[in-house]
N, C-alpha and C positions, 0 to 999 in steps of 0.2 A: 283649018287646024288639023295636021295629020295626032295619029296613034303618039307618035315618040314625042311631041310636045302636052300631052292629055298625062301622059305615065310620068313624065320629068317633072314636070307641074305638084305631081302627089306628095314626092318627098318620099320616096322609098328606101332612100339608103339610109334610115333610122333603123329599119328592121333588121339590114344587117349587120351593123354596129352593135345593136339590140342580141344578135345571134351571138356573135363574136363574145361580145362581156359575159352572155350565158355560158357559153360554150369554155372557157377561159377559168368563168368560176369553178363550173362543174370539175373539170379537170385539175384544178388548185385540191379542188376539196377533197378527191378520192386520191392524190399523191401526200398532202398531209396524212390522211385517214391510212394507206398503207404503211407509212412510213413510222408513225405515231406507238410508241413503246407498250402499250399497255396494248395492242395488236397483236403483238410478238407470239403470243403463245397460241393465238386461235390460228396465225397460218403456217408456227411451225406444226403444228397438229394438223392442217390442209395437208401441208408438203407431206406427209406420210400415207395420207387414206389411200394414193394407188397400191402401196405393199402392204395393205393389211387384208390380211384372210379374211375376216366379215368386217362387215359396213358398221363402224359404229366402233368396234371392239378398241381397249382400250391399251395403249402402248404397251411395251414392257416396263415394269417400275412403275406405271400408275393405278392407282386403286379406282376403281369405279368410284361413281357419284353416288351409287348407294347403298353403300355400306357402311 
């Protein structure tokens, strides 16, 4: 009995199938999750952090969180 009848015998190609569905989910889940409205405002506020002068500072027109 060689190696490739011992490996074939195990039934490996569940794991990849198994990968594949994971891999399939995952990626459903973060194209919903970017796409998803209630989103909108945390990555138009991403899209600007490179042009803003300090980390954090808050657009023009919006008021800090606390005040």
């Amino acid at each position: 009995m060689s190696l490739t009848d011992v490996m074939s015998g195990f039934g490996l190609q569940l794991f990849a199938e198994l990968g594949l569905v994971l891999f399939g989910g995952a990626f459903l889940a973060i194209v919903v999750t970017t796409f998803l409205r209630r989103n909108r405002e945390h990555f138009e506020r991403a899209r600007f952090l490179p042009l803003e002068d300090e980390a954090g500072a808050p657009l023009t027109g919006e008021r800090a969180s606390h005040e």
